[in-house]
C-alpha positions in Angstrom: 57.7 143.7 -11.9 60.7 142.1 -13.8 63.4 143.6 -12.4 66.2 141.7 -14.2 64.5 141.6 -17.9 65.4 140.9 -20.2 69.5 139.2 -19.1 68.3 135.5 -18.9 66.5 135.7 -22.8 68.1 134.7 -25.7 66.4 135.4 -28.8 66.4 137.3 -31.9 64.8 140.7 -32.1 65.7 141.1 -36.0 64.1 137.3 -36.7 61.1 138.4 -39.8 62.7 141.9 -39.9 62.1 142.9 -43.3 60.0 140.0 -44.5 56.2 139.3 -45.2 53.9 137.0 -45.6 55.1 135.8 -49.2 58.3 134.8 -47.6 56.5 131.8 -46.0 54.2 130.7 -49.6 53.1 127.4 -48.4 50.8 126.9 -45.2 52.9 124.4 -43.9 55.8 126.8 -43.9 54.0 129.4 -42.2 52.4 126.4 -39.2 56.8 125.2 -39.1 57.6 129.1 -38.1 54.7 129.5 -35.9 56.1 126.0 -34.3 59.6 127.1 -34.0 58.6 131.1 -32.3 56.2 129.3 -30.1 58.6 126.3 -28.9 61.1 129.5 -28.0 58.4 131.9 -26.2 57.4 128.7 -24.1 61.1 128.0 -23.5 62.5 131.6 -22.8 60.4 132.8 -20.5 59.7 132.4 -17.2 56.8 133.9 -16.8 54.7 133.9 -20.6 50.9 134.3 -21.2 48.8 134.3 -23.9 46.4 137.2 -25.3 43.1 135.5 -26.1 40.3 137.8 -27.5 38.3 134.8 -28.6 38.7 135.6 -32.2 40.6 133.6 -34.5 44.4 134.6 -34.4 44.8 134.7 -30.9 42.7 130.8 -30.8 45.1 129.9 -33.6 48.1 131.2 -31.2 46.6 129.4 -28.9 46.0 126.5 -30.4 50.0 126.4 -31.6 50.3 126.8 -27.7 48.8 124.2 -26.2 50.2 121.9 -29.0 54.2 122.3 -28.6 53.4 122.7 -24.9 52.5 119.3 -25.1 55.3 117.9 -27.7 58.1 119.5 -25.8 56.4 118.7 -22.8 56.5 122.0 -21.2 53.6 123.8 -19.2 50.6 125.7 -20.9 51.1 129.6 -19.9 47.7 131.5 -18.6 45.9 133.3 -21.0 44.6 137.0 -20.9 41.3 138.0 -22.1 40.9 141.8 -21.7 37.5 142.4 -20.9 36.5 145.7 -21.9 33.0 146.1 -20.9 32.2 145.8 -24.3 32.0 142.7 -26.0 29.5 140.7 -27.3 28.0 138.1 -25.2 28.9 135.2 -27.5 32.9 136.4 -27.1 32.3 135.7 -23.1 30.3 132.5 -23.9 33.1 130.7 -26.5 35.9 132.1 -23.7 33.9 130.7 -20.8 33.5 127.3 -23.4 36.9 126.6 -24.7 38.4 127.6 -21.7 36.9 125.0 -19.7 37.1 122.6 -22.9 41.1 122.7 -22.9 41.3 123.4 -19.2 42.9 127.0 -19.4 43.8 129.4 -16.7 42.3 132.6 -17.9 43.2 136.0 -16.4 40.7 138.6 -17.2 42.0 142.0 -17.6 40.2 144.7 -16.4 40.2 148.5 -15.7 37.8 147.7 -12.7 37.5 152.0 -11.8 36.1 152.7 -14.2 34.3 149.5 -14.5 32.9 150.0 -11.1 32.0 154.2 -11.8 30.1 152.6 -15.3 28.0 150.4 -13.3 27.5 152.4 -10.3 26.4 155.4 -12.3 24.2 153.3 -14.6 26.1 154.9 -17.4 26.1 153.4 -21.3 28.3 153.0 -24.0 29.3 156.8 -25.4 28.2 158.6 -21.8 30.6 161.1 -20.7 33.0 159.9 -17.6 34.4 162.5 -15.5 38.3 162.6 -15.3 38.2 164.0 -12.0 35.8 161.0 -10.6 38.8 158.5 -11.8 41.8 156.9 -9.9 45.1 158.6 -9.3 46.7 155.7 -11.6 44.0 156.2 -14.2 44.4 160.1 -14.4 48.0 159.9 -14.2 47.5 157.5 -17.7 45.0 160.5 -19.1 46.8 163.7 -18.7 50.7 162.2 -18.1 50.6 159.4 -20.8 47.9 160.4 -23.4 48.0 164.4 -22.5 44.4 164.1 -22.5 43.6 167.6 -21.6 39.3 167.3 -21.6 37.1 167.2 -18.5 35.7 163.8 -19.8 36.2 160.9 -21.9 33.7 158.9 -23.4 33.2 155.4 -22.2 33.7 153.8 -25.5 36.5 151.6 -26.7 37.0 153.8 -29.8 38.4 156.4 -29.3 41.8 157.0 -27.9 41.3 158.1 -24.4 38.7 154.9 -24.1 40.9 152.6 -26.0 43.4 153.0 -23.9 42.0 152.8 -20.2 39.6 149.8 -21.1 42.5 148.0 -22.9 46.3 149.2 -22.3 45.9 150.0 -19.1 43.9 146.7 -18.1 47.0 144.4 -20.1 49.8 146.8 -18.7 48.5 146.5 -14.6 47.9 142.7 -15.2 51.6 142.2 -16.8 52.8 143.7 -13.9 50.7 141.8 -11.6 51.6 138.3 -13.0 55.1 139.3 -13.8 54.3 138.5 -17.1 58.0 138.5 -19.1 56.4 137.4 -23.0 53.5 138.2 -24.0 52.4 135.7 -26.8 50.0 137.0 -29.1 48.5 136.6 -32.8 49.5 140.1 -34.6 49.9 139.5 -38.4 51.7 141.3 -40.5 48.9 142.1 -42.9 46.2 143.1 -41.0 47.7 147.1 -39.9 49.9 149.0 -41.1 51.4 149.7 -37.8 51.9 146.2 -37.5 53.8 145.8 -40.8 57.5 146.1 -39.2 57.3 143.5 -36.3 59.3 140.9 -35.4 58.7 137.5 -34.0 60.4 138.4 -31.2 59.9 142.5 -30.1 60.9 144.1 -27.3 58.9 146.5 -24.4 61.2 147.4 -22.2 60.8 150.6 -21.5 59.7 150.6 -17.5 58.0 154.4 -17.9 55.3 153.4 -20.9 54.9 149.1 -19.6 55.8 146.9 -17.7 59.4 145.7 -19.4 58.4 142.3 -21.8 58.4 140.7 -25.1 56.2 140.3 -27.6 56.0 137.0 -28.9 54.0 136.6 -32.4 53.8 133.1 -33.7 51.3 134.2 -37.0 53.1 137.0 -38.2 54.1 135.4 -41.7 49.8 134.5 -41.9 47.5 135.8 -43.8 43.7 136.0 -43.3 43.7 133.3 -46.0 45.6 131.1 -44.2 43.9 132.0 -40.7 41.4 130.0 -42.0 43.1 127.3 -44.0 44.8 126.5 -40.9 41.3 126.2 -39.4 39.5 124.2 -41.1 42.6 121.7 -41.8 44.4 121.5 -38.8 42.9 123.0 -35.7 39.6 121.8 -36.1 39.9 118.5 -37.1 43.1 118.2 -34.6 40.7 119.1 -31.6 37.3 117.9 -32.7 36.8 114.4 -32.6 34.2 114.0 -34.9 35.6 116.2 -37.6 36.8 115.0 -40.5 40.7 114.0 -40.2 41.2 115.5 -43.6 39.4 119.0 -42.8 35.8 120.0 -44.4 35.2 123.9 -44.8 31.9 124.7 -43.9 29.8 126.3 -47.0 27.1 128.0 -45.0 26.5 128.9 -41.3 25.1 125.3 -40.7 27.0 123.3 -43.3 29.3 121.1 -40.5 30.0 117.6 -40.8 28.6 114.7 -39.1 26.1 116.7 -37.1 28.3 118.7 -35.5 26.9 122.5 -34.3 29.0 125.4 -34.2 29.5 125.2 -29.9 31.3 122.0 -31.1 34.1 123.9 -33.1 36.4 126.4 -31.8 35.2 128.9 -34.2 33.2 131.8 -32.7 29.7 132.1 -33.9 30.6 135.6 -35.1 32.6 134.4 -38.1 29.5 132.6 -38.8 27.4 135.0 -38.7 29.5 137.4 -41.1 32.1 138.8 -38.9 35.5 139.4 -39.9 37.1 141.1 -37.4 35.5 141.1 -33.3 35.9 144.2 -31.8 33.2 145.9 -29.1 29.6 145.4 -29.6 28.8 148.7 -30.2 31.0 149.4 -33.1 31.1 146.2 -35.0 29.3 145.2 -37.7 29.2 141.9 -39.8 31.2 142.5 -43.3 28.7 140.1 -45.2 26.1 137.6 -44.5 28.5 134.6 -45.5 30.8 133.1 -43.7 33.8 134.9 -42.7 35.7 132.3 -44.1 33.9 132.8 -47.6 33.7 136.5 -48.1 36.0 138.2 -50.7 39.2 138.0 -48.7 41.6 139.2 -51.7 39.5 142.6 -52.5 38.0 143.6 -48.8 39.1 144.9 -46.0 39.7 142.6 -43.3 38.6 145.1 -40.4 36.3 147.3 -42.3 33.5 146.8 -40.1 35.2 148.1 -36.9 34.7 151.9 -35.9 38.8 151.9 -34.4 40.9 151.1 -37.3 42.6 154.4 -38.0 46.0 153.7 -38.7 47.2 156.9 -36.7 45.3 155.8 -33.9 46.3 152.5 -33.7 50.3 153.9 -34.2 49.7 156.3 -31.3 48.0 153.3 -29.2 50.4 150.4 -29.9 53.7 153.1 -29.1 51.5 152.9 -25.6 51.7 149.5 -25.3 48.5 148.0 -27.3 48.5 144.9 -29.3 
């Protein structure tokens, strides 16, 4: 673990304190901030890494990565994917695909325990798991952390003993493995409440809840409008040779230009398929049959299809070290 964080960073916690997305009104504002937090995450720390779920914020962050890694010609941090035993196959595939594609290192975050009593007790999603039967770090997390006072959890990412061993607890052990010092990921300020007051640059340092690091978010000033915008005009044509320089958004699953098929883009095949928001594959479900990209972005709700999004749950988990 860090044990001289944070004396050798220089950035500003209060940077986006107060703002929101309508302080950066033009999508080429929002891509010059995302620039500017990334160039300083890359620079200020020695050890970053990138969350990566596969969906599209943490590909945009990544995206903004690999690109000012390469203008400022500085080194492209590991990314984490924090496999929670849940998630739909395709999420593996497009890792597994755009990882090899852009020649990543991936780390993949796991709470192996209780990955290893799932599959040796042939247990599904929602099947009681024994407290007792865990690790002494994974019931010191239960009843010291959460005060968890049940005999069992479910094994099921939503809820808030399951959130947090599958997830927390996988990112927290593999910051501290790596030495991870930022931790550069795609939270936006309109997508939770409880993410409404972050900064680009906001500190974790206290050693009894994580391992002490930053959080560096590049898209806070985006909205899920402009997600996509910068998709389908910038990412997209910048790292798909075929598509058009100018950008093309797709009108239908299967509308892409110059017979290009979706394992072509770095898009997951979820937003095609009516996904807004990728959480487990149990709790999920598509928002529409369009597009993500095309659904009523003004007048829905972005992550309505997800079991999880509680904003008291999601406080109590991100005070614990969540995204």
């Amino acid at each position: 673990m860090t044990t001289n964080f944070p004396d050798y960073v220089d950035v500003d916690y209060e940077d986006g304190d107060g703002e929101d997305p309508a302080d950066y009104p033009h999508i080429n504002d929002k891509i010059e901030q995302a620039i500017e937090v990334t160039r300083q995450g890359l620079e200020e720390y020695e050890n970053p890494a990138v969350m990566w779920t596969g969906g599209k914020d943490s590909t945009l962050v990544l995206y903004f990565v690999k690109e000012v890694a390469e203008q400022y010609d500085l080194e492209v941090p590991p990314a984490i994917f924090i496999d929670h035993y849940q998630h739909f196959d395709a999420i593996h595939d497009f890792v597994d695909r755009w990882a090899d594609e852009w020649d990543l290192e991936v780390i993949y975050a796991r709470n192996e325990d209780i990955g290893e009593y799932v599959e040796e007790n042939d247990l599904e999603p929602g099947d009681d798991v024994p407290v007792s039967d865990l690790s002494e770090h994974n019931q010191h997390h239960v009843e010291n952390i959460l005060e968890y006072d049940e005999e069992t959890f479910p094994f099921l990412l939503d809820t808030y003993a399951g959130n947090h061993l599958l997830k927390t607890v996988a990112l927290n052990d593999a910051l501290e493995e790596y030495d991870v010092d930022g931790v550069i990921s795609g939270v936006r300020w309109d997508e939770q409440e409880a993410r409404a007051d972050e900064t680009f640059f906001s500190p974790r340092h206290d050693p009894d809840i994580y391992p002490p690091h930053d959080r560096v978010q590049p898209i806070l000033q985006f909205d899920e409008a402009a997600v996509w915008e910068a998709f389908w005009n910038f990412v997209v044509p910048d790292t798909v040779a075929e598509f058009p320089d100018d950008g093309y958004v797709p009108q239908s699953d299967d509308d892409l230009p110059n017979d290009l098929e979706q394992d072509d883009i770095p898009v997951s095949p979820k937003y095609f398929a009516g996904f807004r928001s990728l959480g487990s594959e149990i709790s999920t479900e598509k928002s529409d049959e369009d597009p993500a990209w095309l659904q009523d972005l003004e007048e829905t709700t972005e992550r309505a299809g997800r079991a999880q999004d509680k904003e008291d749950l999601m406080e109590r988990l991100r005070d614990l070290g969540y995204m």
